[in-house]
VEXNUKOL-722437 format. One record per residue (C-alpha): residue in three letters; chain; y, z, x. Coordinates in nm, 3 decimals. Last residue first. Layout:
BEGIN
 resn chain       y       z       x
  ALA     A       Y       Z       X
...
REM end
This chain:
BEGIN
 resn chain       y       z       x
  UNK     A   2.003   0.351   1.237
  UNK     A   2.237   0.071   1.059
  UNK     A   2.036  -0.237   0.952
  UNK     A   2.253  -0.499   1.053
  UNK     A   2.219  -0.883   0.841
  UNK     A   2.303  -1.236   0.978
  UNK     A   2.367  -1.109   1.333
  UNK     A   2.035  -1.256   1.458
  UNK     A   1.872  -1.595   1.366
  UNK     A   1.476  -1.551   1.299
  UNK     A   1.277  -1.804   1.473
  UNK     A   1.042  -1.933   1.189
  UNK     A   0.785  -2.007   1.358
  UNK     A   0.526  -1.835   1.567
  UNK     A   0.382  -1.961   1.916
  UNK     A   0.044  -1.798   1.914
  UNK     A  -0.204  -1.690   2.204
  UNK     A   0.104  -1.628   2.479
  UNK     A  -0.071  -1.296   2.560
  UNK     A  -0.476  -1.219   2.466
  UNK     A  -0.534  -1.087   2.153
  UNK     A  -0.581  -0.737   2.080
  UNK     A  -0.786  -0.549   1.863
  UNK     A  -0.777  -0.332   1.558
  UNK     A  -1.009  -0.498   1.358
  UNK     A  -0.816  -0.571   1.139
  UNK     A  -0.574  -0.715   1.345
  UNK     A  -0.793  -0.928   1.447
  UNK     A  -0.907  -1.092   1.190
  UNK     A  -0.510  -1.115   1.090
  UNK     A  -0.448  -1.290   1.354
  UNK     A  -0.765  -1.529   1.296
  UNK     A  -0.649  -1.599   0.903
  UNK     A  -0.277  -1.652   1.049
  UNK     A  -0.514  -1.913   1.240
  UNK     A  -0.475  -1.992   1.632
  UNK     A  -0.352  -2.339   1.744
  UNK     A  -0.558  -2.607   1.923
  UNK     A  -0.569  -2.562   2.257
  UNK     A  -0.447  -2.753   2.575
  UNK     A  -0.538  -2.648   2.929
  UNK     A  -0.419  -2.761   3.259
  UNK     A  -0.499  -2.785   3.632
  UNK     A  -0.331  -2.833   3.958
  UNK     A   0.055  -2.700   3.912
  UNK     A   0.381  -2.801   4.033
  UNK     A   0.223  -3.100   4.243
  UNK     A   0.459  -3.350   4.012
  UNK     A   0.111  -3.494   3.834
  UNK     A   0.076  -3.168   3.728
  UNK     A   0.383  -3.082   3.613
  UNK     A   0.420  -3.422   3.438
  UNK     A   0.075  -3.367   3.262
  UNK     A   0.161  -2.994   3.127
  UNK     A   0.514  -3.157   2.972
  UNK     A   0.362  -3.408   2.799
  UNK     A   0.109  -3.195   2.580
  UNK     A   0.366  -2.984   2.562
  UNK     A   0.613  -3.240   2.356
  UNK     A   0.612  -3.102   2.037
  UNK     A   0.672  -2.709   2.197
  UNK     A   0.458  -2.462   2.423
  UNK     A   0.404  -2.392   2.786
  UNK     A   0.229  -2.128   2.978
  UNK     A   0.220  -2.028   3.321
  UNK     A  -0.073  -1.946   3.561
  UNK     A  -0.080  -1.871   3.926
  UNK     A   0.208  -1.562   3.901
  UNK     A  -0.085  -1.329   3.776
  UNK     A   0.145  -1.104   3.542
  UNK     A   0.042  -1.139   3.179
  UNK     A  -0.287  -1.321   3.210
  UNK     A  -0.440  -1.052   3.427
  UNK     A  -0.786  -1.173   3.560
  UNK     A  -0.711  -1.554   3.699
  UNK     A  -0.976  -1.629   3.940
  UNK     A  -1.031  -1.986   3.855
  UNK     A  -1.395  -1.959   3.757
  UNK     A  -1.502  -1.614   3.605
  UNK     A  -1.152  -1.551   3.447
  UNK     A  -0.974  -1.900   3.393
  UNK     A  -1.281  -2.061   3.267
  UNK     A  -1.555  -1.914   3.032
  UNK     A  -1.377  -1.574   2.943
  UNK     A  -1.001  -1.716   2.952
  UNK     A  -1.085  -1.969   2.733
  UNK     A  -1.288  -1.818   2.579
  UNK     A  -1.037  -1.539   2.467
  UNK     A  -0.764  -1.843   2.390
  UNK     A  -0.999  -2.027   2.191
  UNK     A  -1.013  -1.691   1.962
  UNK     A  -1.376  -1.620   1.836
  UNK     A  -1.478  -1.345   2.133
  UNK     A  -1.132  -1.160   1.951
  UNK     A  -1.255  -1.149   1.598
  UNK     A  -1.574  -1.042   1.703
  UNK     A  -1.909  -1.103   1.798
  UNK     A  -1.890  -1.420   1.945
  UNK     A  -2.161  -1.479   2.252
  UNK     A  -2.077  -1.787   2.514
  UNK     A  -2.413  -1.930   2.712
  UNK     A  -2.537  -2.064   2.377
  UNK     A  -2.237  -2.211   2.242
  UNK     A  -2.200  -2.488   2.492
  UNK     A  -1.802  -2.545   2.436
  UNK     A  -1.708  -2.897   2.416
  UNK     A  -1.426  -2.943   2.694
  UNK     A  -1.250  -3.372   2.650
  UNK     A  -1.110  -3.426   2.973
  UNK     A  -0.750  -3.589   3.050
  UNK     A  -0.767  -3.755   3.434
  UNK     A  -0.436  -3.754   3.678
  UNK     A  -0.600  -3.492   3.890
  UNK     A  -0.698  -3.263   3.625
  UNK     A  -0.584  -3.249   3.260
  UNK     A  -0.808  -3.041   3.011
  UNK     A  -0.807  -3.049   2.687
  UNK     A  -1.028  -2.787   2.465
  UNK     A  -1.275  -2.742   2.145
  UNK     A  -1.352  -2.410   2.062
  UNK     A  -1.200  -2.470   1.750
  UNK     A  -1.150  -2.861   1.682
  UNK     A  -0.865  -3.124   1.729
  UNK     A  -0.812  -3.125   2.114
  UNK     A  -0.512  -3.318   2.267
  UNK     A  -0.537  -3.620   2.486
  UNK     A  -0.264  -3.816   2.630
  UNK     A  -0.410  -4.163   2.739
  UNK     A  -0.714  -4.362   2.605
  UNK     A  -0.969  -4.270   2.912
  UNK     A  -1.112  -3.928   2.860
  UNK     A  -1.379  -3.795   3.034
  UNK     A  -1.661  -3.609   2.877
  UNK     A  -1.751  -3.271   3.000
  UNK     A  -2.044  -3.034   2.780
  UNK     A  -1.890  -2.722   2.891
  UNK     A  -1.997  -2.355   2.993
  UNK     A  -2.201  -2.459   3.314
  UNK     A  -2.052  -2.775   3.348
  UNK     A  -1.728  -2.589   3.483
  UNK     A  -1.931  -2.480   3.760
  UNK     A  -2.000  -2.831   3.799
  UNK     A  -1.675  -2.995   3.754
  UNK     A  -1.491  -2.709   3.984
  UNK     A  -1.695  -2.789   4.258
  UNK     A  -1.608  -3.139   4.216
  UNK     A  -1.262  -3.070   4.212
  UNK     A  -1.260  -2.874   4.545
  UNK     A  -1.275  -2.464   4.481
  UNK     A  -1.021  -2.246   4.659
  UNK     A  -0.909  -2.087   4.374
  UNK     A  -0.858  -2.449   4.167
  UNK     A  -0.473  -2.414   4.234
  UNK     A  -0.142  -2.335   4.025
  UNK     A  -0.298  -2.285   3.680
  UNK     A  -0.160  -2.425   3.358
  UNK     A  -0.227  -2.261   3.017
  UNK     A  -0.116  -2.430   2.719
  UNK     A   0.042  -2.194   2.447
  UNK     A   0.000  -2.334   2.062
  UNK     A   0.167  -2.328   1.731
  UNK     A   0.190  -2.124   1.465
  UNK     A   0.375  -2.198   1.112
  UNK     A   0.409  -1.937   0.884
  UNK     A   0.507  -2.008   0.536
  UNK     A   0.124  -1.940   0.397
  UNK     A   0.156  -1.595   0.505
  UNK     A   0.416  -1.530   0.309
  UNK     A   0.763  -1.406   0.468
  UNK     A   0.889  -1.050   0.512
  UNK     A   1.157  -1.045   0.769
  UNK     A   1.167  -0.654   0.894
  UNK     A   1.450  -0.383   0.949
  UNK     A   1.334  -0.070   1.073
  UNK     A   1.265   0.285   0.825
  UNK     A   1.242   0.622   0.950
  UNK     A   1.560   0.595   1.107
  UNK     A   1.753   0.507   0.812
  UNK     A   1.706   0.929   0.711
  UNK     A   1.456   0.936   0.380
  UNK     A   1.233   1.131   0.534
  UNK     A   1.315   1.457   0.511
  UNK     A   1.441   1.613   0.834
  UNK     A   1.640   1.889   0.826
  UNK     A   1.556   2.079   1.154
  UNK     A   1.639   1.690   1.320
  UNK     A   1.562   1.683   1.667
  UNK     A   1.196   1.655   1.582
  UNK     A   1.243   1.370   1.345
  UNK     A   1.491   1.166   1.640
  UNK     A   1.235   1.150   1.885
  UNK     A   0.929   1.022   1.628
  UNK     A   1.173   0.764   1.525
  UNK     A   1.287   0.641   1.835
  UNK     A   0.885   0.592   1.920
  UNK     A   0.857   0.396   1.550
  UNK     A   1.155   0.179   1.612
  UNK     A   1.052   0.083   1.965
  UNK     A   0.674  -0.026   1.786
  UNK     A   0.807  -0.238   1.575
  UNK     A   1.051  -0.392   1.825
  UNK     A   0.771  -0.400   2.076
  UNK     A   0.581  -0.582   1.841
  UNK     A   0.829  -0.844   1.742
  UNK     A   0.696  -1.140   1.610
  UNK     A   0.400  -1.218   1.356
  UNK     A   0.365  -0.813   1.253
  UNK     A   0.098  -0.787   0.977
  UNK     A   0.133  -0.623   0.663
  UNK     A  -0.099  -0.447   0.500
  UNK     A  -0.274  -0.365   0.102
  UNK     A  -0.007  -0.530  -0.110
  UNK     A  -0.050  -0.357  -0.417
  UNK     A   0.241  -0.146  -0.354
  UNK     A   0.404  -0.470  -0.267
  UNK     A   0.413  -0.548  -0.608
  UNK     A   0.609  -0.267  -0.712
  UNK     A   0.872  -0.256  -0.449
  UNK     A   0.946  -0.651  -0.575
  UNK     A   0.974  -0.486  -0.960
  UNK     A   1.217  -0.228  -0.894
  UNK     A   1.435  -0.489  -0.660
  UNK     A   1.442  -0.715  -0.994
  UNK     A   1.554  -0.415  -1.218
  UNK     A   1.773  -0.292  -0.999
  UNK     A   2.006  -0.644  -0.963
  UNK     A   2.098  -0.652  -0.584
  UNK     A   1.867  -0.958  -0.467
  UNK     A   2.181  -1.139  -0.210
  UNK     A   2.102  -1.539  -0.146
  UNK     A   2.078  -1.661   0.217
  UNK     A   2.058  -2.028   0.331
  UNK     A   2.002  -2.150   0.676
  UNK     A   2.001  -2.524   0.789
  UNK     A   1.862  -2.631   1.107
  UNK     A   1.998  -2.922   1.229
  UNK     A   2.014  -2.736   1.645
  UNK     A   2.402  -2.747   1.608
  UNK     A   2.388  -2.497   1.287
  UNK     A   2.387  -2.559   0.876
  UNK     A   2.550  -2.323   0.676
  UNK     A   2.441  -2.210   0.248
  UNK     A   2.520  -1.845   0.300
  UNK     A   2.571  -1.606   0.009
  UNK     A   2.429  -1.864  -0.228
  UNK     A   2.448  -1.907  -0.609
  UNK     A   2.107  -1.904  -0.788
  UNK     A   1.850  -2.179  -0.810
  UNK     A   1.705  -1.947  -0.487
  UNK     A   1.606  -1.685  -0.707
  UNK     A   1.369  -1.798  -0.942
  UNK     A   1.154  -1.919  -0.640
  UNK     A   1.185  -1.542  -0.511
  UNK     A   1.083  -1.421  -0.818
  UNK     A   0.808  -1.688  -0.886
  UNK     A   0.652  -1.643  -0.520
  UNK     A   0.630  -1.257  -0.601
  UNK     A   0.477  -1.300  -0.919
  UNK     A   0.198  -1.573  -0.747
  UNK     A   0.123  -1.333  -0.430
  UNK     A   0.072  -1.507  -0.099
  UNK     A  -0.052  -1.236   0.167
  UNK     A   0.208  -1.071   0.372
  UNK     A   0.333  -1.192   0.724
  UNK     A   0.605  -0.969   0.932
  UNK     A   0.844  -1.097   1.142
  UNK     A   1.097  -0.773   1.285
  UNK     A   1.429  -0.840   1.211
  UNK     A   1.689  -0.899   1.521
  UNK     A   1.993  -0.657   1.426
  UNK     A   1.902  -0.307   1.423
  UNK     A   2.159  -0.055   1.438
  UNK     A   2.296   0.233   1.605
  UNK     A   2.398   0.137   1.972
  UNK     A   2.257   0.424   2.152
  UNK     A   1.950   0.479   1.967
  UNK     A   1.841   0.149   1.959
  UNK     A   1.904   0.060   2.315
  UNK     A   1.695   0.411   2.424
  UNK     A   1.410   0.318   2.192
  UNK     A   1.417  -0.021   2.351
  UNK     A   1.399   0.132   2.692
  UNK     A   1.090   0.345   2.556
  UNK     A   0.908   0.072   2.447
  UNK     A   0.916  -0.115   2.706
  UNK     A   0.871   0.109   2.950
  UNK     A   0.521   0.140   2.706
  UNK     A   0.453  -0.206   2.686
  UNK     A   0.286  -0.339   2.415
  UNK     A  -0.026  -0.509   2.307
  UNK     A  -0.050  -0.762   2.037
  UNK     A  -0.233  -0.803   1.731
  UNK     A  -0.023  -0.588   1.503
  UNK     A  -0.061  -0.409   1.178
  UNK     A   0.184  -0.265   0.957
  UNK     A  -0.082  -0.030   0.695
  UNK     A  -0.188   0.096   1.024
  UNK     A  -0.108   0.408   0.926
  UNK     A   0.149   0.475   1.212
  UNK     A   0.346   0.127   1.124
  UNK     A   0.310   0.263   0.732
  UNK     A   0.498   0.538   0.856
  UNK     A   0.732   0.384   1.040
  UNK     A   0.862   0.232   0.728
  UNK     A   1.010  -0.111   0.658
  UNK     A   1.352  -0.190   0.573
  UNK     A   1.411  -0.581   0.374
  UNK     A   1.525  -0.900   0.505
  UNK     A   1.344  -1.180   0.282
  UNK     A   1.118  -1.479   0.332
  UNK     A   1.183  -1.851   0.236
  UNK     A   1.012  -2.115   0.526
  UNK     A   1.069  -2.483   0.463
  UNK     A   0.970  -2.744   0.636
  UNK     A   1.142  -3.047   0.670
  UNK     A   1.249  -3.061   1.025
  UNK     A   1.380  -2.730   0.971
  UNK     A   1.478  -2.535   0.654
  UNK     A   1.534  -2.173   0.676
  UNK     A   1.512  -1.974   0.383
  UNK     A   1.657  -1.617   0.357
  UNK     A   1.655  -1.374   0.062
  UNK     A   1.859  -1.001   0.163
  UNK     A   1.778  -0.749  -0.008
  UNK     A   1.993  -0.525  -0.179
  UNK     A   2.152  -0.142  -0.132
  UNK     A   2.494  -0.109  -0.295
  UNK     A   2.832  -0.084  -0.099
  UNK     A   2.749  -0.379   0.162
  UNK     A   2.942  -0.326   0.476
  UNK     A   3.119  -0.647   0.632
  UNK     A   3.173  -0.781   1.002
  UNK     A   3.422  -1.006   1.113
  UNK     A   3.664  -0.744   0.993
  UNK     A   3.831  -0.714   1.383
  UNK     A   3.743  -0.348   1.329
  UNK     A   3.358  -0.451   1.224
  UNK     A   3.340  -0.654   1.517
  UNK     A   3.508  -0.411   1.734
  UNK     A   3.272  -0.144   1.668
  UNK     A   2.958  -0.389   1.774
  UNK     A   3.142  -0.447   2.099
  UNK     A   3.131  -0.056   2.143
  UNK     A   2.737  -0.078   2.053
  UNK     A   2.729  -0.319   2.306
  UNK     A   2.901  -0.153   2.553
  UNK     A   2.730   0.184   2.510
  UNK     A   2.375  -0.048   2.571
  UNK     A   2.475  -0.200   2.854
  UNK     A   2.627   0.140   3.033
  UNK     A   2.311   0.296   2.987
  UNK     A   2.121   0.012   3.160
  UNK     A   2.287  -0.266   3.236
  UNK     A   2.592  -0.496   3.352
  UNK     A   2.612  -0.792   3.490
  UNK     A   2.987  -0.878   3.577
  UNK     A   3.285  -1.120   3.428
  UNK     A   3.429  -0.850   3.226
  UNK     A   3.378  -0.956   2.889
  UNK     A   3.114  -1.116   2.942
  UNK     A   2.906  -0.779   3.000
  UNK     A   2.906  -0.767   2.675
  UNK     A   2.589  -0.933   2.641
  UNK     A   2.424  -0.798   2.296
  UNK     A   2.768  -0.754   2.130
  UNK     A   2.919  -1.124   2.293
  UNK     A   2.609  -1.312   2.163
  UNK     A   2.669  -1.238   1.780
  UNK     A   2.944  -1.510   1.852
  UNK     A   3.260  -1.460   1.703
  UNK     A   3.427  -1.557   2.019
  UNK     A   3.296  -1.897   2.035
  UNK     A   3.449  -2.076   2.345
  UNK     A   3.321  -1.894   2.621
  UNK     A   3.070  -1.689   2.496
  UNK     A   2.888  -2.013   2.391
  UNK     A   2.942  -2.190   2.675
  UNK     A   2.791  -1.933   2.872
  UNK     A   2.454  -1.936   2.668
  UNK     A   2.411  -2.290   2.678
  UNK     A   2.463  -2.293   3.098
  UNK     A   2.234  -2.004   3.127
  UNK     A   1.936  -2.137   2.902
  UNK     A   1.970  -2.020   2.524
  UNK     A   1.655  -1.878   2.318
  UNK     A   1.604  -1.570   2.614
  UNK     A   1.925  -1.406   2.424
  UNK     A   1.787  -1.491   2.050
  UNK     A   2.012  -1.765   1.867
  UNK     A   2.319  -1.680   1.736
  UNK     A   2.469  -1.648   1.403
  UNK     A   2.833  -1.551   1.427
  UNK     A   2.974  -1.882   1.387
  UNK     A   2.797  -1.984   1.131
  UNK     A   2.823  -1.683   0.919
  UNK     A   3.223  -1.683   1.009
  UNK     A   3.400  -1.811   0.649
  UNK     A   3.138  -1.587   0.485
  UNK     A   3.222  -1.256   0.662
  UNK     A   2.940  -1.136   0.835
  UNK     A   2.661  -0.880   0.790
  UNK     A   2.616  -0.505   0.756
  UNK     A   2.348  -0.410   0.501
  UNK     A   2.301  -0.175   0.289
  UNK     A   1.927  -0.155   0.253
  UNK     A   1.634  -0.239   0.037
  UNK     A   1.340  -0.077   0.024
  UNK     A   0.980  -0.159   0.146
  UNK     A   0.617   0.042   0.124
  UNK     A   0.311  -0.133   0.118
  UNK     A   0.000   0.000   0.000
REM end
């Protein structure tokens, strides 16, 4: 059973939406991101690096006290507005044709401790605790954490209902992506969404785990400080995008390794023959279409890898994943490769053109091998989940990317 309530939000003035809306930090390069700052100065960008302001790097402490005072001077310069009722907050994003329509809405720690807010992915506790730290310094929660529920007909109907209405934001940004955002304040309406997602058994976190999980540590902190605690304070509670599961979209990592670990190519071949039935491939680009069913590009040559499913056991959500055998059959055992997240031979790409990309570096000496994948199920992340496992990092590539500065959740 679900728990969710709407909030008061903070959130900009209409005639500024588009300019405020910005773009996660890592989702600009360098020269992107400094053109922004330097000739949009409504940009969300300029609270989360205000070290712009005065030409220098600056973290830490003094980061996060500089945001938060950056944060002030939004709401002082009235770029910012405060709600005076509690709502939620519909948002569909539209790109390339598809269409994903979720909602901003608080979520509760304590469904993240009862596991009724699952997650798939492990996190870092440094991590966690520095995030803790930014949260509780600057006061407010601003990039949503992506949660996927399952499909419910009423639900879909409300929120269908809804968008014929009049919008709060109808913008479009540089990247042709357009946003549109349409305020659920009527009681009767909020009553009824709270309702059905008491029926709605979990939630599962799609992006932002150490977000989540940030929000639940500051929370723990700030409940034993507080002789009066009772429940209901904003930091029990973390600001979440709520989106069906069947508005997802997930794409795939590739996996490209630096060297063969001292093996020549044909040495590779065979002890690669060991776990796959090989075929070369001699019509171009090549991309898998099947579960356990990989690319491989090698020395100018695109392989077709057909798992032998008698030397590899599944028997669990995580053996299933292509990315677990992957790792398992080849980059493990063969190529050396033991911690995914910080071995500096491998590297992962994503996007339409990956496929593209993992050849060029190759071909450019950059890298010697790569894999392509197909891309993992919500139905497999939520396997897991379940289960209470982990998948391995960079399995899933997760769409929609959430703008930030659209709505604050104050702590």
């Amino acid at each position: 059973m679900a728990f969710i309530k709407p909030f008061r939000a903070i959130r900009p003035k209409k005639d500024k939406v588009a300019f405020v809306a910005s773009k996660s930090y890592e989702g600009y390069d360098q020269g992107e991101r400094n053109a922004v700052l330097e000739y949009n100065p409504f940009s969300f960008l300029h609270i989360i690096n205000p070290g712009y302001k005065f030409h220098k790097n600056i973290s830490g402490k003094e980061r996060f006290q500089l945001v938060h005072n950056r944060y002030l001077e939004f709401l002082e310069d009235d770029i910012f507005v405060k709600e005076s009722k509690p709502s939620l907050y519909l948002y569909q994003i539209q790109n390339n044709g598809h269409k994903s329509l979720g909602f901003f809405c608080a979520t509760s720690v304590e469904d993240y401790e009862n596991d009724i807010i699952r997650k798939h992915e492990d996190t870092l506790l440094d991590r966690e605790v520095l995030f803790a730290d930014y949260l509780k310094t600057v006061g407010f929660n601003a990039e949503p954490v992506l949660m996927a529920y399952k499909d419910h007909p009423r639900l879909s109907q409300i929120l269908s209902d809804r968008v014929q209405h009049e919008t709060l934001y109808d913008f479009t940004t540089t990247d042709k992506v357009r946003h549109q955002i349409w305020k659920i304040e009527e009681s009767h309406v909020l009553d009824e969404i709270q309702s059905i997602f008491k029926t709605i058994k979990a939630l599962y976190i799609a992006d932002g785990h150490h977000r989540s999980a940030s929000s639940y540590l500051l929370s723990k902190e700030l409940k034993k400080q507080n002789e009066r605690h009772t429940g209901k304070e904003p930091y029990n509670f973390f600001m979440s995008y709520l989106i069906p599961e069947s508005e997802i979209k997930i794409y795939e990592f590739n996996r490209l390794v630096k060297d063969l670990n001292g093996l020549t190519k044909e040495a590779f071949l065979i002890q690669l023959d060991t776990y796959y039935r090989i075929e070369e491939k001699e019509d171009g680009m090549y991309k898998p279409e099947n579960k356990h069913h990989f690319s491989m590009y090698l020395d100018g040559q695109f392989y077709a890898l057909y798992l032998r499913k008698k030397v590899y056991q599944i028997d669990s959500p995580l053996a299933a994943l292509d990315t677990q055998i992957l790792y398992k059959t080849i980059l493990e055992p063969i190529l050396g490769i033991h911690d995914l997240r910080n071995d500096k031979r491998i590297a992962y790409g994503h996007g339409k053109y990956n496929v593209l990309k993992m050849k060029n570096t190759i071909d450019n000496g950059e890298f010697a091998v790569g894999f392509s994948l197909v891309p993992i199920t919500i139905q497999e992340i939520k396997a897991v989940a379940d289960a209470g496992l982990v998948m391995p990092p960079k399995s899933t590539y997760i769409e929609p990317k959430l703008r930030s500065g659209l709505t604050i959740y104050e702590l």
